[in-house]
C-alpha positions in Angstrom: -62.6 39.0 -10.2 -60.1 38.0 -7.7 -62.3 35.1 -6.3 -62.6 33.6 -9.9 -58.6 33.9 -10.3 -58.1 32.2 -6.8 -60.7 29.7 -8.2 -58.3 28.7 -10.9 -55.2 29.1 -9.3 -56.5 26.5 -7.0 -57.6 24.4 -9.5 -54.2 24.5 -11.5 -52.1 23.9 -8.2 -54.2 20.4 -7.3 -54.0 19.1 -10.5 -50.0 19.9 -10.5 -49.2 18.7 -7.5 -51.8 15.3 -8.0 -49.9 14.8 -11.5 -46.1 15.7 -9.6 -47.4 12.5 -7.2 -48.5 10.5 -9.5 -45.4 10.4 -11.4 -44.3 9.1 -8.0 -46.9 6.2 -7.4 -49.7 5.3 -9.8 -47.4 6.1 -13.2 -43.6 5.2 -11.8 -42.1 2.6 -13.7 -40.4 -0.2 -12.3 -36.6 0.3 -10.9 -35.3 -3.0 -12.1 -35.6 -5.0 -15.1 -35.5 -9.2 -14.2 -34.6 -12.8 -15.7 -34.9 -15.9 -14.2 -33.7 -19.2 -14.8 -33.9 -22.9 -14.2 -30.2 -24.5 -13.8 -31.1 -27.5 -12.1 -29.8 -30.7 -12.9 -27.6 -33.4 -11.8 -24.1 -31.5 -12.7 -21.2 -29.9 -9.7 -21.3 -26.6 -12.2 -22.9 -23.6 -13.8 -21.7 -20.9 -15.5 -23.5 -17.6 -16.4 -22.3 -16.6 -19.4 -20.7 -13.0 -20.4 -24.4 -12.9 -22.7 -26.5 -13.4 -20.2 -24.5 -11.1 -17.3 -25.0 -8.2 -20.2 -27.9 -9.1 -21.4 -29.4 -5.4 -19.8 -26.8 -2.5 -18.7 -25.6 -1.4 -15.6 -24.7 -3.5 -12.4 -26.1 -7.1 -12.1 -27.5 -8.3 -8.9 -27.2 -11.7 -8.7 -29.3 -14.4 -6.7 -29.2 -17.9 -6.5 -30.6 -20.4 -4.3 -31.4 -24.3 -4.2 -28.7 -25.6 -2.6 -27.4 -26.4 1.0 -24.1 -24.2 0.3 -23.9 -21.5 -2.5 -20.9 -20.8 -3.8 -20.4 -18.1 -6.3 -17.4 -16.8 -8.1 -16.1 -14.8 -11.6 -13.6 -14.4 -13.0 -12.4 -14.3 -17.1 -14.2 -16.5 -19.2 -11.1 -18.3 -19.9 -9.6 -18.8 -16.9 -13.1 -20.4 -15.5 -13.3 -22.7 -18.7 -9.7 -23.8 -17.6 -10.7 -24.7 -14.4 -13.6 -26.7 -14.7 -11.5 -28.8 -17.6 -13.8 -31.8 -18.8 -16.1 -31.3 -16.2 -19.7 -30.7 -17.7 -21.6 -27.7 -16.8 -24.7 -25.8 -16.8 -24.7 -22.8 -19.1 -26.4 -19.9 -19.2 -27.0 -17.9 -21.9 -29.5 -15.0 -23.1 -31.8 -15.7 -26.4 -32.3 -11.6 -27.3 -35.7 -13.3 -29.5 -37.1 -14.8 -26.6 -35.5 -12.2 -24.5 -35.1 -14.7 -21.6 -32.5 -17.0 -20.1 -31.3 -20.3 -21.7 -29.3 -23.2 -20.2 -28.1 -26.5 -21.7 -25.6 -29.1 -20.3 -22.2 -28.8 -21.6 -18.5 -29.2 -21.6 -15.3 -26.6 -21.9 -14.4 -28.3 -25.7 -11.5 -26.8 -27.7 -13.7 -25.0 -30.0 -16.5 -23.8 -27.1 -18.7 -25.6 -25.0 -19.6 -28.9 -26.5 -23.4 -30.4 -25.5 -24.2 -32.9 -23.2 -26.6 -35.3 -23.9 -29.2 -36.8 -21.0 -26.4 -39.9 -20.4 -23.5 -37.3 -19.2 -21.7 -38.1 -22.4 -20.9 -35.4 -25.6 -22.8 -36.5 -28.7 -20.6 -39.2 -31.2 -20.3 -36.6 -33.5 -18.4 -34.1 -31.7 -15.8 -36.9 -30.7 -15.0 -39.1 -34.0 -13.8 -42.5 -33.2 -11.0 -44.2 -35.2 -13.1 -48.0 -34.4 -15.2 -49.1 -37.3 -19.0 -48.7 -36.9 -21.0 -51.4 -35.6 -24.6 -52.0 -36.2 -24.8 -54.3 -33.5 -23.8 -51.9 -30.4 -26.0 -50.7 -28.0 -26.9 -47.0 -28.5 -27.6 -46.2 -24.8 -24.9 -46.2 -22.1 -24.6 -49.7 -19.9 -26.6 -49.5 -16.9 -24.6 -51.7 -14.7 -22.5 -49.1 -14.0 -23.1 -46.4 -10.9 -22.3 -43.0 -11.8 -18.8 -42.2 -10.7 -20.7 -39.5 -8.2 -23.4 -41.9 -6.7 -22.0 -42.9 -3.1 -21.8 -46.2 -1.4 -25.0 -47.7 -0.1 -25.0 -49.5 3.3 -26.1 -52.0 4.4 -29.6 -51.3 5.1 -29.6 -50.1 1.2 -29.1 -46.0 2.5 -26.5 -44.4 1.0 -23.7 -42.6 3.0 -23.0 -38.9 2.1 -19.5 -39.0 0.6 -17.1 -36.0 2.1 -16.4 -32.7 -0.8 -13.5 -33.6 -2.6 -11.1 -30.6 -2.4 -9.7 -30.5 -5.9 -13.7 -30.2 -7.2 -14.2 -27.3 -5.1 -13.9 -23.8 -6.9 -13.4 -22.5 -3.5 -10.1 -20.5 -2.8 -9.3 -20.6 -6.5 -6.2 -18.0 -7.6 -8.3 -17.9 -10.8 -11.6 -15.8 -9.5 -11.5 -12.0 -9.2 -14.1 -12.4 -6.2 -15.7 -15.3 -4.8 -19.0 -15.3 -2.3 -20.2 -17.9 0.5 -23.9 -18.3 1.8 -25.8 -21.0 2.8 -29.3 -21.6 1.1 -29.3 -18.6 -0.7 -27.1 -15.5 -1.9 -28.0 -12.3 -3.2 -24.5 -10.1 -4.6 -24.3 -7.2 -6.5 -20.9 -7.1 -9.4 -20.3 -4.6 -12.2 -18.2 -6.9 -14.5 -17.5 -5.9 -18.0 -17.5 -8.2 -21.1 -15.2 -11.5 -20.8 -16.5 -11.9 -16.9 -18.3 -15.6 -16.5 -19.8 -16.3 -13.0 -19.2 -19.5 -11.8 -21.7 -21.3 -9.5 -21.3 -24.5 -7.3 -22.0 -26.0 -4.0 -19.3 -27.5 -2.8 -17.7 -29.2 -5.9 -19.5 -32.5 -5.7 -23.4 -31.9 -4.4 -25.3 -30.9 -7.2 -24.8 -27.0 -7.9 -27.6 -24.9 -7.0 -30.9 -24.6 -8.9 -32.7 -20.9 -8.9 -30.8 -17.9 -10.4 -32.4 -15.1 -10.9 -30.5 -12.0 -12.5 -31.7 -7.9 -12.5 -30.3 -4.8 -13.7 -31.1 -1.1 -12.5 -33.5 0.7 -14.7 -34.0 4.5 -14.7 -37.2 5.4 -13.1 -36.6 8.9 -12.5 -39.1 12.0 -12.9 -37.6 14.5 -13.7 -41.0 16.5 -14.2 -42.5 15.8 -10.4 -40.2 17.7 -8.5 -40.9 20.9 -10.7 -45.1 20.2 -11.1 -45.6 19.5 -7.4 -42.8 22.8 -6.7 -44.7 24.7 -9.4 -48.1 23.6 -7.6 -47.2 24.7 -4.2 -46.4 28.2 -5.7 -49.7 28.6 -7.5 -51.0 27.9 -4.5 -49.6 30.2 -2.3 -50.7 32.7 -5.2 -54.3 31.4 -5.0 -54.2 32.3 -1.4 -53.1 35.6 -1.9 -55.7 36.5 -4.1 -57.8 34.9 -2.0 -57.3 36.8 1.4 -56.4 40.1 -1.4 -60.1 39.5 -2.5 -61.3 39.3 1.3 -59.5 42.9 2.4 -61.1 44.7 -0.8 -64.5 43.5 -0.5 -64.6 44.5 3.3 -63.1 47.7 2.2 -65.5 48.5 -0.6 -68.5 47.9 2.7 -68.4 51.1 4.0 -72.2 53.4 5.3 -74.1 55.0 2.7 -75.6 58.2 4.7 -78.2 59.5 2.0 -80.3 61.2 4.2 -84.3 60.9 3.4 -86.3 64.1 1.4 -88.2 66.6 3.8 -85.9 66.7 6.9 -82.7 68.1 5.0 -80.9 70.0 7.2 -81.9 68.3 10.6 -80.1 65.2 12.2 -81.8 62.1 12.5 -81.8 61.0 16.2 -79.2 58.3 17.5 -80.6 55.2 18.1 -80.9 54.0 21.3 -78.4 52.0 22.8 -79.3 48.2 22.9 -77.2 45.1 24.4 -75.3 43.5 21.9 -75.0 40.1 21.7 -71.1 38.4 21.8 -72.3 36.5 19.0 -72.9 39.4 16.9 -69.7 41.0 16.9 -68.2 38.9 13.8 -65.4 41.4 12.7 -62.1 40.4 14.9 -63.6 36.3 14.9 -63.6 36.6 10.7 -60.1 37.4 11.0 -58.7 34.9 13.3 -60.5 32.2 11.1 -59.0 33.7 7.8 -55.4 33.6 9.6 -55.9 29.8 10.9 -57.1 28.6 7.2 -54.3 30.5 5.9 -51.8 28.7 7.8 -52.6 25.3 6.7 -51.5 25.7 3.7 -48.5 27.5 4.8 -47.6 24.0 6.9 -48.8 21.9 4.3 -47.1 23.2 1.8 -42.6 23.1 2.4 -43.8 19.3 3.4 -45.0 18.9 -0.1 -41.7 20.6 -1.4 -39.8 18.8 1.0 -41.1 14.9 -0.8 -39.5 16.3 -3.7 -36.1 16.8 -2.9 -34.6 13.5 -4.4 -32.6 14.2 -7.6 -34.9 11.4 -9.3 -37.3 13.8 -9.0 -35.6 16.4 -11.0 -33.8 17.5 -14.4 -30.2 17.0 -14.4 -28.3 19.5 -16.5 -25.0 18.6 -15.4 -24.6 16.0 -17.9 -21.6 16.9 -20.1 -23.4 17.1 -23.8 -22.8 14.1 -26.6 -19.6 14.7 -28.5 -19.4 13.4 -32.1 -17.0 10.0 -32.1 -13.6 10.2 -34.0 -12.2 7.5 -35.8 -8.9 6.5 -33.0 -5.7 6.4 -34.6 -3.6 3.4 -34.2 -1.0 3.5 -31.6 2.4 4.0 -32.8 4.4 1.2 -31.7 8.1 2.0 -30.1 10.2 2.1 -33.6 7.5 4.7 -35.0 5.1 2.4 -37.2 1.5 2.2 -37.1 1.1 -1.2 -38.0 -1.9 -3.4 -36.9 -1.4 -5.5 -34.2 -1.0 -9.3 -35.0 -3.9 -11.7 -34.8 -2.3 -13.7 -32.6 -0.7 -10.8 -30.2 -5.0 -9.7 -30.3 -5.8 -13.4 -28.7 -2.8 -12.6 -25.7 -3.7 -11.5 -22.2 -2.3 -11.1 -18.8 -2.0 -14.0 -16.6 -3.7 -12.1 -14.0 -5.0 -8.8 -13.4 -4.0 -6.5 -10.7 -7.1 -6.9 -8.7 -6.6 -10.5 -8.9 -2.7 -10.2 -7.9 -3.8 -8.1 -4.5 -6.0 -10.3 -3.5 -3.8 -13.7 -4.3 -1.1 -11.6 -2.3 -3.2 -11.1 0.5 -4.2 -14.6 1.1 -0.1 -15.7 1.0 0.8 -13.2 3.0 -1.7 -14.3 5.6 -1.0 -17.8 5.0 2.7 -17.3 5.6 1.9 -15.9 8.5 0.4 -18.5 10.1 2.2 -21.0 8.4 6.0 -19.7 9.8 4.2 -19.3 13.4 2.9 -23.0 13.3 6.8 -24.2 11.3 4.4 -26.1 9.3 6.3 -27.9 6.5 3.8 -29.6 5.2 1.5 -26.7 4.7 4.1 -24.0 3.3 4.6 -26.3 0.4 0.9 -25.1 -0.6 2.0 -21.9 -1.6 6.1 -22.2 -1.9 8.1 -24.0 -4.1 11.9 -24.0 -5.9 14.3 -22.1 -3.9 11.8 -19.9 -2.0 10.5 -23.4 -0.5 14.2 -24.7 0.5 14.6 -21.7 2.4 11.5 -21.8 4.3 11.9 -25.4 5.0 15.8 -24.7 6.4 14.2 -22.0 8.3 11.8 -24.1 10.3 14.5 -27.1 11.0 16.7 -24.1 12.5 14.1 -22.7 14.5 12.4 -25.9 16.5 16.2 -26.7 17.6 17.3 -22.9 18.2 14.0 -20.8 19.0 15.3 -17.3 19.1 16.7 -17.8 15.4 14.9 -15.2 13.3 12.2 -16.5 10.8 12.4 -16.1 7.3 11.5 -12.6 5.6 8.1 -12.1 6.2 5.8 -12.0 2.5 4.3 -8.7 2.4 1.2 -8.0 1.4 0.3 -4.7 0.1 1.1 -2.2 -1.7 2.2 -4.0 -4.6 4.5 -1.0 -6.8 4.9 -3.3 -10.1 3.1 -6.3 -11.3 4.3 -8.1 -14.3 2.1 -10.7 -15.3 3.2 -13.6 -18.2 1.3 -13.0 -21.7 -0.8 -16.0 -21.9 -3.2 -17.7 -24.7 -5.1 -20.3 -22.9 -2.5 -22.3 -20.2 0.5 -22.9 -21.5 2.3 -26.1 -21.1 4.8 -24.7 -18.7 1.9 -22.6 -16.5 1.3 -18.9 -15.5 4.5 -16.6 -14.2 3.9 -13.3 -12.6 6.6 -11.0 -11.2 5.9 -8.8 -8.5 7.3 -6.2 -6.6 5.6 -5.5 -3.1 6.3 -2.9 -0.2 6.0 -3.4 3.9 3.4 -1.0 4.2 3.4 -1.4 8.0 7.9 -0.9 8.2 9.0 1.3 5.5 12.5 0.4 6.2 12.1 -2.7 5.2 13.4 -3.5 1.5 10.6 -4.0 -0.4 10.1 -7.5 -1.9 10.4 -9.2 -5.2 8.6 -12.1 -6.1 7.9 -14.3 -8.8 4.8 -16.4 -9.0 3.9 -19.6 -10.8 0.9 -21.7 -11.4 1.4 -25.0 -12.8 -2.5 -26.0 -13.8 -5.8 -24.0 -13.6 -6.5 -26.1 -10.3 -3.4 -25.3 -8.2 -3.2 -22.1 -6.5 -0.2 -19.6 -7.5 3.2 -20.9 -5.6 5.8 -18.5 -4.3 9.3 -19.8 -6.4 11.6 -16.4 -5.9 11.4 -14.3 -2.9 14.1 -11.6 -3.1 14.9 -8.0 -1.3 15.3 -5.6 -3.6 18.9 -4.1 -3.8 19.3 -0.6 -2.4 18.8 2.1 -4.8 17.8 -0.5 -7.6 17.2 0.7 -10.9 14.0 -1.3 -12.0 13.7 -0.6 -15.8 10.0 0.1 -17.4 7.9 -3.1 -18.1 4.4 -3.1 -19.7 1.6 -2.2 -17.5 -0.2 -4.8 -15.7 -3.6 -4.9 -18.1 -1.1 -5.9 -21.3 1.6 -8.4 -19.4 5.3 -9.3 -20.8 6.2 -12.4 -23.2 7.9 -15.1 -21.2 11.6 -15.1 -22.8 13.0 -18.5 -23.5 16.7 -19.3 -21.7 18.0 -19.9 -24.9 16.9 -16.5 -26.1 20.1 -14.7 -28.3 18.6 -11.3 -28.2 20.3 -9.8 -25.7 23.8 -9.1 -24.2 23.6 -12.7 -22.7 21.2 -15.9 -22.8 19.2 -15.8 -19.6 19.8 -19.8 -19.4 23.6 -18.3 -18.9 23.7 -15.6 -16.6 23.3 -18.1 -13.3 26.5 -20.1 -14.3 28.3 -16.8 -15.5 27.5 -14.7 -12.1 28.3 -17.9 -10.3 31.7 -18.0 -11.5 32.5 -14.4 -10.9 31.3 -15.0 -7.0 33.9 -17.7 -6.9 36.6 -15.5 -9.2 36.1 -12.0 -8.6 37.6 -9.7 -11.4 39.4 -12.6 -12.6 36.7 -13.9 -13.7 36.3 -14.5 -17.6 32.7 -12.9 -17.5 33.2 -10.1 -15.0 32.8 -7.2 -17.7 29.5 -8.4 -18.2 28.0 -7.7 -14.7 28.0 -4.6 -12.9 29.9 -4.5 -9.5 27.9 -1.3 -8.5 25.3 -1.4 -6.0 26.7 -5.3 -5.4 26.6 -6.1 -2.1 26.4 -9.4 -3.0 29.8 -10.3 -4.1 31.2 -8.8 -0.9 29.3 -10.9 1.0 29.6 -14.4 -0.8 32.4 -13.3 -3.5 36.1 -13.5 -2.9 35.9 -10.2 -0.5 33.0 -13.0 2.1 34.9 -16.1 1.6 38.7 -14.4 2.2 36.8 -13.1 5.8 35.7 -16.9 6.4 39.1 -18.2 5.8 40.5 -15.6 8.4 38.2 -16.4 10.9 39.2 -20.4 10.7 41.6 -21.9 12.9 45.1 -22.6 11.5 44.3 -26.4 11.7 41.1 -26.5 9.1 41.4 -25.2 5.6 37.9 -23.9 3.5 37.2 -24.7 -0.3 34.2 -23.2 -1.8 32.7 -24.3 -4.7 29.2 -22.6 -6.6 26.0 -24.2 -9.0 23.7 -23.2 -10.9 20.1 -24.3 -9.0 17.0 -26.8 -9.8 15.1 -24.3 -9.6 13.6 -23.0 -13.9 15.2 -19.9 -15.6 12.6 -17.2 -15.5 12.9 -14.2 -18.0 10.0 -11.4 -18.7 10.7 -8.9 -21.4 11.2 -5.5 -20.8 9.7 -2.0 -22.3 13.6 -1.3 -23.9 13.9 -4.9 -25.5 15.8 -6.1 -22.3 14.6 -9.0 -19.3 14.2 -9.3 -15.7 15.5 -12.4 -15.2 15.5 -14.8 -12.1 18.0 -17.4 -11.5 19.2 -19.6 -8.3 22.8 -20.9 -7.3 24.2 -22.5 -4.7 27.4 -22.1 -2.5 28.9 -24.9 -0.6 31.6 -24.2 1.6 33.4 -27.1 2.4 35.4 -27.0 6.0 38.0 -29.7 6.2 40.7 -30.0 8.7 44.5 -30.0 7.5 46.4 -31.1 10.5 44.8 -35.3 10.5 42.5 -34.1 13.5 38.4 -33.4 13.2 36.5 -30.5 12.8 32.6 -30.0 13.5 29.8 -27.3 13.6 29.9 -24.7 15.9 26.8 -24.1 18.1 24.2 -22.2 16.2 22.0 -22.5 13.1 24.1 -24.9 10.8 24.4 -27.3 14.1 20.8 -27.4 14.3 19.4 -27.7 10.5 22.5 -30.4 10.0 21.6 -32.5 13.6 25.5 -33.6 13.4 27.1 -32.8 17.0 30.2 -34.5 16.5 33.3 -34.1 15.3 34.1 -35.6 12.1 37.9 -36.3 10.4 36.1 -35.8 6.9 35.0 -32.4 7.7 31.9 -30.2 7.6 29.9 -28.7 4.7 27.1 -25.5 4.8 24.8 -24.9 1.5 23.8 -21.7 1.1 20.6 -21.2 -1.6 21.1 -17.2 -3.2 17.9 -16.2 -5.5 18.9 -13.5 -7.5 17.1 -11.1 -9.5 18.8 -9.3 -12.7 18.1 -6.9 -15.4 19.6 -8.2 -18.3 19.8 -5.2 -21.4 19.1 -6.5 -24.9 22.2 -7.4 -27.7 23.9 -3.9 -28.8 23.5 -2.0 -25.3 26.2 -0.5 -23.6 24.8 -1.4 -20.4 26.0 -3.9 -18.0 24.1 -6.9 -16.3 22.8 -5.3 -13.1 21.9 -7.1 -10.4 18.5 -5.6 -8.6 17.6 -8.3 -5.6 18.6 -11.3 -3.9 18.0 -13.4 -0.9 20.4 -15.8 0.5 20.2 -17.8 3.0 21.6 -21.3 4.6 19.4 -24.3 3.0 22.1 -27.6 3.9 24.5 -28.2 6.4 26.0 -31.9 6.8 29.3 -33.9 7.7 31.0 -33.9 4.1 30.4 -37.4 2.4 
């Protein structure tokens, strides 16, 4: 009986185990689900729609070859419609009928992407023409005209590669959350929610690249193999103990029968003579050692089975929290109580950038400004500065190649970034993107940390640096939306709070040159203002004592060039961001001359000589406020500025 049971316990642990494997190989389903496309055509462009990039769930791996250079990017749909403008495009979409991947020529239009027909134009219908119709006009394009991307022929009738022009490449873009670089082919894997288009290219002007081929992840796991080939290997080892079990009892139940034969009761038989035995007849002890060496076969065999079965796909998970029942989500109240639905228009409103996006734009500034301050490269710092913040680097380098030791200008940090502010934005507005930042030296905490403001004036041009301001000590930064909802950009003529932003330059600008006597003093608050002892009355009384009796200083203060920028606040209030200037005027009083001391006005102003007329020094202050909303009882408080010499010059 106990041979039969090892019988069957054997039978039941092969075919669990085979069945646990063949979960594994012959039956396992594929891990990854694919959809392949043709994009090629004579366009720079191609776009893989938000359809087609969640067309199957989970991560997408993307690969794309057929090009020299690859060039890969995404970002939101709407900022990579922006950029590529009127430039027509290869689009990719998913048909869920066909379940495959579709793509048609096309063009960003106002209303979606437009269709291209095979002559590179949009059909007639899509662009109506105020000309009369004419039965007589040609219904194909001319073709005495080159395309405006065929290059030159030579002489010899080849034609000569034209260089990439730098405005068509995406590369570099502010716009992109990420961007890749390969040559011939590239293979990425994103996670990128709805809204996220991928952008592909070569370099702008070749045509873009011709194979993409997309994949998701798809659950192949067996949960049941692990436990049938486990299960196996334990029916086995029960198998085997009935087995040897079986062995042990049967040479038990083998013992001598010693019935002794009828008529010689009571007498013993005779011993048998002793005989040689043969080494091949003793079969006990050899029995066993075989028994022991089939028995650890299994015993080996057996945790290495087990052990091919340790991946979780190969199990049940149970630590999966269990589906909860949806609830309908009330609305959220908004900050006077009601629980009113959000405008249509306030729905169609999104951050200028997102905080991803703002890390990695301030990464590539803060390296560029590196270099670019190392080099005193004016021409290149104007790639990424402008306004004030530009004037001040540009001072700083004209100071610096006459007087080396000067210090340079305060460095742009990169990371952390404690607050980003980003400008509300439906499609690009006429005046561009504004983001406000706040970012921290990570690698000198004692350094202030910095304020910025950020503006992009079209979907090609990269984010310039406008404001660059130290943070006051101790400031009190009110609350602002978070980064993934952005801030309205206030107008300077805005009456909604304690004063127009348009205003405050002129009004701080006056109390600088006033003090208290100044007509709009109440309205700013002198704590924490470290400015006005600097450049106020307090700074330019020191000046004045420092001066010679024979030269006399007159100070004078205006409102900068540079645009009025105001971003709403959580308490109805603004951060706003203004520029003056302060020209001190040095004139002497006694019919003599007067000129620059050695040192950095001498060197950004070149004048060495003395001059009967006098001397002049500009000094550029960007100032950061917090400006409370009309019925406050707070004051205008000044949170950062920067100032710094940007003009020095014989006065005219």
């Amino acid at each position: 009986m106990r041979f039969a049971l090892a019988i069957v316990a054997f039978i039941a642990a092969a075919v669990m185990i085979g069945f646990g494997i063949a979960q594994r190989t012959v039956y396992l389903e594929p891990d990854r689900v694919s959809l392949s496309a043709d994009i090629g055509g004579d366009v720079a462009y191609a776009v893989v729609a938000p359809d087609a990039l969640g067309a199957q769930p989970g991560k997408q791996t993307i690969t794309v070859s057929g090009s020299d250079t690859v060039f890969m990017a995404y970002g939101r749909s709407s900022d990579v419609a922006a950029w590529l403008g009127d430039s027509p495009y290869v689009a990719v979409h998913y048909d869920a009928d066909a379940a495959e991947l579709t793509s048609e020529v096309v063009t960003a239009g106002d209303e979606g992407e437009v269709p291209v027909d095979e002559s590179g134009e949009t059909p007639a219908t899509d662009a109506p023409s105020t000309d009369a119709p004419s039965t007589d006009a040609p219904t194909e394009a001319p073709t005495t005209e080159a395309p405006a991307t065929q290059a030159p022929a030579t002489e010899d009738g080849a034609t000569e590669a034209q260089p990439a022009d730098p405005a068509a490449s995406p590369a570099g873009s502010d716009l992109w959350l990420d961007e890749f670089t390969d040559e011939r082919r590239l293979t990425t894997t994103i996670d990128v929610p709805e809204g996220i288009s991928v952008l592909l290219a070569s370099d702008g002007t070749a045509p873009a690249p011709t194979d993409l081929e997309l994949s998701w992840p798809l659950d192949n796991s067996t949960p049941w193999a692990g436990p049938l080939i486990a299960g196996g290997a334990l029916v086995f080892l029960l198998g085997l103990g009935l087995l040897v079990s079986g062995f042990l009892h049967h040479r038990r139940s083998r013992g001598p029968r010693r019935n002794l034969p009828k008529g010689r009761r009571g007498k013993l038989p005779s011993a048998p003579k002793p005989r040689a035995v043969r080494r091949s007849e003793v079969t006990g002890r050899r029995s066993i050692g075989r028994a022991r060496r089939i028995a650890i076969v299994p015993l080996v065999a057996i945790p290495a089975i087990a052990l091919s079965a340790c991946s979780a796909d190969y199990w049940p998970s149970f630590d999966q929290a269990a589906p909860t029942t949806s609830t309908p989500t009330e609305t959220p109240a908004a900050t006077d109580g009601s629980t009113e639905e959000p405008d249509d228009d306030a729905a169609l409103m999104e951050p200028a950038v997102t905080v991803p996006q703002m890390e990695r734009i301030m990464r590539r500034i803060a390296v560029f400004t590196t270099d670019a301050d190392a080099a005193l490269d004016a021409t290149a710092i104007a790639e990424r500065f402008a306004g004030p913040a530009l004037a001040e680097r540009l001072a700083n380098y004209s100071i610096r190649a006459g007087l080396p030791d000067q210090p340079t200008a305060t460095p742009i940090p990169a990371a952390p970034l404690t607050l980003t502010l980003p400008q509300q934005v439906d499609g690009w507005p006429a005046s561009g993107r504004t983001v406000l930042t706040i970012a921290t030296n990570s690698e000198d905490p004692t350094v202030a940390p910095t304020a910025l403001v950020l503006q992009q004036a079209t979907p090609r041009e990269n984010y310039k640096i406008v404001y660059a301001m130290s943070l006051a000590p101790d400031a009190d930064v009110p609350e602002v939306a978070p980064a993934s909802v952005g801030a309205p950009l206030i107008s300077p003529e805005f009456k909604g709070l304690v004063m127009p932003p348009g205003q405050v330059a002129a009004a701080y600008a006056d109390v600088l040159l006033k003090g208290d006597t100044s007509e709009y003093a109440a309205l700013f608050d002198p704590e924490g203002d470290l400015l006005r002892e600097q450049l106020g009355v307090t700074g330019q009384q020191a000046i004045n004592d420092g001066l010679p009796p024979t030269a006399d200083a007159a100070y004078s203060n205006v409102v900068g060039e540079s645009p009025t920028v105001a971003l709403a606040t959580n308490d109805s209030g603004a951060l706003v961001t203004v520029s003056i200037e302060q020209t001190e005027k040095v004139t002497p009083n006694d019919g003599g001359t007067i000129g620059f001391e050695p040192g950095p006005a001498a060197a950004l102003s070149g004048f060495s000589d003395k001059s009967a007329k006098g001397v002049q020094r500009v000094i550029g202050v960007q100032l950061l406020f917090y400006v409370p909303s009309v019925g406050s009882e707070e004051q205008i408080r000044l949170l950062g500025w920067s100032e710094s010499l940007i003009g020095a010059s014989e006065v005219p």
